[in-house]
C-alpha positions in Angstrom: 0.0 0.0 0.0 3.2 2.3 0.8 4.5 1.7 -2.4 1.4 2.5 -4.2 0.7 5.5 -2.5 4.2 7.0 -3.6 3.7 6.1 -6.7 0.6 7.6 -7.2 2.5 11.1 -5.6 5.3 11.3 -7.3 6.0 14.0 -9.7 8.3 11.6 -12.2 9.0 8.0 -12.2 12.0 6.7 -13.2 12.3 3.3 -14.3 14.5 1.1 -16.7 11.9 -0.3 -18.7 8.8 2.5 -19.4 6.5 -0.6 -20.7 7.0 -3.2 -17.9 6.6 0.0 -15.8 3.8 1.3 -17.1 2.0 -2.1 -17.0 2.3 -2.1 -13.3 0.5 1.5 -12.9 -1.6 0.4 -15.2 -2.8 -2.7 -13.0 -2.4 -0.3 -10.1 -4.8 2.3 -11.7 -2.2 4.9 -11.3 -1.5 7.6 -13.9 2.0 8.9 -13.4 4.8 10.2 -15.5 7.5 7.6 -16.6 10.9 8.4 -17.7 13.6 5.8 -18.6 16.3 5.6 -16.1 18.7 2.5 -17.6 22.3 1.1 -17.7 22.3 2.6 -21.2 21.4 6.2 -20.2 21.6 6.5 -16.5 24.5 9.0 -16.6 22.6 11.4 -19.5 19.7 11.7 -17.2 21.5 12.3 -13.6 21.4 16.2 -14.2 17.7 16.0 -15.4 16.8 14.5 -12.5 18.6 16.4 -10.0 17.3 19.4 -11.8 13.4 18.2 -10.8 14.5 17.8 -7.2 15.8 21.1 -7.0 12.8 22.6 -8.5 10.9 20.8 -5.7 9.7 17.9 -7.6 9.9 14.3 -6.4 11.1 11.5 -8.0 10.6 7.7 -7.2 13.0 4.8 -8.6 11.8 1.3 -9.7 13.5 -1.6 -10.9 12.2 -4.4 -13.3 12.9 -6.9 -11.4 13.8 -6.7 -7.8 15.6 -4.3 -5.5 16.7 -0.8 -7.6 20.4 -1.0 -6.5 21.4 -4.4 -6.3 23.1 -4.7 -9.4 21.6 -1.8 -10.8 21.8 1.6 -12.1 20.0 3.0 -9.8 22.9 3.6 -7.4 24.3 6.1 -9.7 20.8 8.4 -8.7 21.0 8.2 -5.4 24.9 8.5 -5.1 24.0 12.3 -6.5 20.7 12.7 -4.8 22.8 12.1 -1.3 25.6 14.5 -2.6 23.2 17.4 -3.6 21.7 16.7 -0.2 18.5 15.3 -1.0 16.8 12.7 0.9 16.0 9.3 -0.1 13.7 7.0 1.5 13.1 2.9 0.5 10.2 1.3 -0.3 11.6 -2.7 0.6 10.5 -5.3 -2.1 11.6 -8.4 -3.1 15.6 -8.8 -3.6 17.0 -11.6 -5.1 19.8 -11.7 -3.1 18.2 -11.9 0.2 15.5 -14.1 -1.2 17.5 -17.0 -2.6 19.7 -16.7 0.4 17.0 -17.2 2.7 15.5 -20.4 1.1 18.7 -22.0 0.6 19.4 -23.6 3.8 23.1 -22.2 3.7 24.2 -19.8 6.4 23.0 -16.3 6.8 25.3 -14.6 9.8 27.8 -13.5 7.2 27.8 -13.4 3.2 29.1 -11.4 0.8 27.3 -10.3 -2.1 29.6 -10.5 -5.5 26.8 -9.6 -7.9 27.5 -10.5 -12.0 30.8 -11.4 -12.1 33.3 -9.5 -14.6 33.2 -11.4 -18.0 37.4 -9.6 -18.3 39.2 -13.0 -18.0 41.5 -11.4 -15.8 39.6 -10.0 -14.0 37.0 -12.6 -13.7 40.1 -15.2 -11.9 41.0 -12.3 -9.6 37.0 -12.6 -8.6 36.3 -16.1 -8.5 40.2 -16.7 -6.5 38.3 -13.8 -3.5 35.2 -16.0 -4.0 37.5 -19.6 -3.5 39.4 -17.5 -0.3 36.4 -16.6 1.4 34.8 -18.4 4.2 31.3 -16.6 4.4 28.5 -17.3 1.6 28.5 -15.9 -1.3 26.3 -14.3 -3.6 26.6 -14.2 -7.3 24.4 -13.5 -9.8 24.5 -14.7 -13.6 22.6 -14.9 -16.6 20.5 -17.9 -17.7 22.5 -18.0 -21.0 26.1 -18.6 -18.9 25.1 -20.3 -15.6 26.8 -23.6 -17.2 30.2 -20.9 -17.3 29.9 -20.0 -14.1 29.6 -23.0 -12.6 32.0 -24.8 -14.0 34.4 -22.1 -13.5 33.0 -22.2 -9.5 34.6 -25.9 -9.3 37.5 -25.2 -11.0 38.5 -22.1 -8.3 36.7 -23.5 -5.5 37.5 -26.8 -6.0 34.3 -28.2 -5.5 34.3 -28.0 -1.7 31.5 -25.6 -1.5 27.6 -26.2 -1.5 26.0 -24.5 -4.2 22.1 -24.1 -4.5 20.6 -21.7 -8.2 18.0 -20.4 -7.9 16.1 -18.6 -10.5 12.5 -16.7 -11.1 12.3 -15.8 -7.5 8.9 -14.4 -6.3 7.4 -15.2 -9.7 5.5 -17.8 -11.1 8.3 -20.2 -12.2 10.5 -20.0 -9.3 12.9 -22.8 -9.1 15.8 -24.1 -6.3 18.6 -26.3 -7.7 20.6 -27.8 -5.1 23.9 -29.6 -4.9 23.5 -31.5 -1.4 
């Protein structure tokens, strides 16, 4: 109900995808303005942005899919909201991160979240050798189209001493668990 509310209050909503966006107002009745807000022009539309704050407008930030920020453009918004001196409040949804964690059944009292991993070669060893030196759980995320990559790399640095459970489609319809015990 939070959420909605802000939504519907808003002067601007910025949002990666307009469509999948406006599909949501629209099964929310709300009527709002959208503006794309992606990896692919996050950096063009920082000063517009700002520029609605400072004339006293309000702005609210949604992801496609999960948490805005957690591997995300959206970080780049509120890194310059903060430094203009803005506010910025959360509205918590689902996050895969936390979600996948949770229904795991591997230990929660420390993990570290790695995101997607670099697809650099060089850099990619330097990642997956932190991952391998690491005693907490970790987090990664991947693409359907190279989980076969990642795991397979995963042995190969970690040795294979490490439980791994994918998950995928979490909180929708077609959620699935994978797990190697």
């Amino acid at each position: 109900i939070r959420a909605k509310n802000i939504l519907e209050k808003v002067s601007i909503i910025a949002c990666e995808d307009t469509r999948k966006t406006g599909y949501l107002l629209k099964n929310l009745k709300i009527s709002n303005n959208l503006i794309s807000f992606h990896k692919f022009n996050a950096k063009s539309r920082l000063n517009y942005l700002v520029s609605k704050l400072e004339n006293g407008e309000s702005i609210a930030l949604v992801s496609d899919a999960g948490t805005p920020l957690i591997s995300d453009p959206g970080y780049l918004l509120v890194k310059i909201t903060k430094a203009n001196n803005f506010d910025v409040i959360t509205i918590p949804g689902p996050c895969a991160a936390i979600a996948g964690l949770v229904c795991s059944g591997i230990s929660t009292s420390e993990f570290t979240f790695y995101g997607f991993l670099p697809q650099n070669k060089k850099l990619r060893k330097s990642k997956l050798k932190k991952i391998a030196e690491n005693e907490h759980t970790s987090i990664l995320y991947e693409s359907p189209q190279k989980i076969i990559t990642l795991l397979e790399d995963l042995i190969k640095y970690c040795g294979g001493n490490r439980r791994v459970v994918a998950t995928r489609e979490l909180t929708k319809k077609f959620e699935e668990h994978l797990d190697d015990k």
